[in-house]
N, C-alpha and C positions, 0 to 999 in steps of 0.2 A: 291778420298780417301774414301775407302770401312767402314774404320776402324772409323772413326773420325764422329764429329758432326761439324754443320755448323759455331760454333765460336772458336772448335777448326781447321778449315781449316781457318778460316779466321787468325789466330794468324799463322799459319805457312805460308800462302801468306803476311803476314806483315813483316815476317822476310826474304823473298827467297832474297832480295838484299842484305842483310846482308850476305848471307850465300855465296853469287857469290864471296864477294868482299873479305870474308874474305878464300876463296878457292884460288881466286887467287895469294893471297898473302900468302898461304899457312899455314894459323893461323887458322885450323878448330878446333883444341882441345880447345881454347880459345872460339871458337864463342858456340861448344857441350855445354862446361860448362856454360855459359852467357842464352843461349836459354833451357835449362835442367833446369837452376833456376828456369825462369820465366813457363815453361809449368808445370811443379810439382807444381808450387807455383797456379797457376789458374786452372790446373785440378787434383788435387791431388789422388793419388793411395788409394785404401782401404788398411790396417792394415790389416795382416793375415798370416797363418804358407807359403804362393808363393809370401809375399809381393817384394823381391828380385829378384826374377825369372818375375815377373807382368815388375816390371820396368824396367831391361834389355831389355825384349823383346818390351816393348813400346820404348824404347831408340832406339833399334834396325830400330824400324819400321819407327819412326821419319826422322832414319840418310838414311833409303831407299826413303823415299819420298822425300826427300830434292836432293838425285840423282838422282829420277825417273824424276823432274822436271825441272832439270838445266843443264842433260846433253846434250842439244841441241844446249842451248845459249852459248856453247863457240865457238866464232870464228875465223878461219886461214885458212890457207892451205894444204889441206894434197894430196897425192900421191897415187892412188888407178889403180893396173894393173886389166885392165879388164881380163875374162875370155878369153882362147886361143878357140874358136871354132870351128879352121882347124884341120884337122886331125893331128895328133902326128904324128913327124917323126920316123921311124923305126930306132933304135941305132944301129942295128947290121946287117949286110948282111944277107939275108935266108940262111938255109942250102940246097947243094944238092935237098936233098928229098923234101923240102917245095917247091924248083922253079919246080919239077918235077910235083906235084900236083898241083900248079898253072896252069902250062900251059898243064897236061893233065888230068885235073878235070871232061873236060864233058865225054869222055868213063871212065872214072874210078869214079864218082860219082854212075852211075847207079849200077854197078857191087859190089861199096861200100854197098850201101843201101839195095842187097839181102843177102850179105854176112852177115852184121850187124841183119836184119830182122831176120836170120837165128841161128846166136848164141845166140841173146838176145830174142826168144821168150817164153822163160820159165821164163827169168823174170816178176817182174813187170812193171806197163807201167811209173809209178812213178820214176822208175830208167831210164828204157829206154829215158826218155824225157827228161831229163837232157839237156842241153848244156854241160856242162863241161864230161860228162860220152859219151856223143856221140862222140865230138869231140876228145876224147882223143881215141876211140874206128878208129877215122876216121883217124886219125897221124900215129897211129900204121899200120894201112891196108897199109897208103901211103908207109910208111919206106917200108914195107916188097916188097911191088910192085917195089917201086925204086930198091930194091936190086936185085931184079930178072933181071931187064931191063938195069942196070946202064952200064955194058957193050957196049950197043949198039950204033954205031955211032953216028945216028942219035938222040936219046937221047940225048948221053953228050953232041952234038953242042948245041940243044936246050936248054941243061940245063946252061952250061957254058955263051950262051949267057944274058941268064936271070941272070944268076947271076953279070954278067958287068955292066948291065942295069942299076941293082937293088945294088949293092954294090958301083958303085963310089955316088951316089943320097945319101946314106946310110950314108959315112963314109966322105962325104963332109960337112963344118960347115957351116950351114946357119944360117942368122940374125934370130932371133927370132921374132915370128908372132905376139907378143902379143903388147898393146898399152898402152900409159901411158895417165893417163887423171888424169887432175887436179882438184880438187874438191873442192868450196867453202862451207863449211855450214855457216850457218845462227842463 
């Protein structure tokens, strides 16, 4: 307690059981009033044109330290899902174009990167290094590559099969990875 002196902490550790028992019985306006008597009555406020605004705010700070202190000691049960750490399953099948650039990113990365170098060197490099402004620069080069090639036998097998692969995995419901753990407090 930053705010208080050593006998007014001590008056508010005289009352913290009062204050559990009358919480959980759900009678705290009766206990504000009973404990507001006696702390005005032993530290009382100066007289003055903020004397109303002084003791709200003390009132106020009272009713936080009385929660700042007690809300650990209630005890039970409670249900706490841990965080998911696996990777997120993918909701929706790739499209076309995405399993294209999947499976042929390594000659078309390089050729990305002069093309890219090549329209973005008049900007700045603030822009150019972006994630979001690259990658959307890199989708776009895919689409248009795809479009060229997508005719090609050999492509659409590749692409169709990635998309089997990658779309029943997809659009299959699997249990969820995350765990439930039970958690005592004290």
């Amino acid at each position: 307690m930053t705010w208080g002196k050593p006998d007014q902490l001590a008056l508010l550790n005289q009352h913290l059981s009062e204050f559990v028992s009358h919480q959980s019985s759900g009678n705290l306006p009766l206990f504000w009033t009973f404990f507001f008597g006696i702390w005005f009555n032993d530290f009382p406020e100066t007289p003055g044109p903020k004397y109303k605004e002084d003791r709200l705010q003390k009132e106020k700070q009272i009713r936080q330290w009385f929660h700042n202190h007690t809300w650990a000691s209630k005890s039970g049960k409670t249900r706490q899902r841990l965080l998911k750490l696996g990777r997120k399953s993918h909701t929706r099948k790739p499209l076309p174009w995405q399993a294209y650039m999947h499976i042929y990113w390594d000659p078309l990365g390089p050729r990305w990167q002069s093309v890219f170098e090549g329209e973005t060197k008049d900007l700045p490099f603030e822009v150019t290094s972006q994630r979001g402004f690259r990658n959307s620069h890199k989708f776009r080069f895919c689409q248009a590559e795809y479009e060229k090639v997508k005719g090609d036998s050999t492509v659409q097998q590749a692409v169709e099969t990635y998309l089997q692969m990658h779309g029943d995995a997809a659009s299959s419901k699997q249990p969820p990875n995350d765990v439930v753990v039970t958690v005592f407090q004290s």
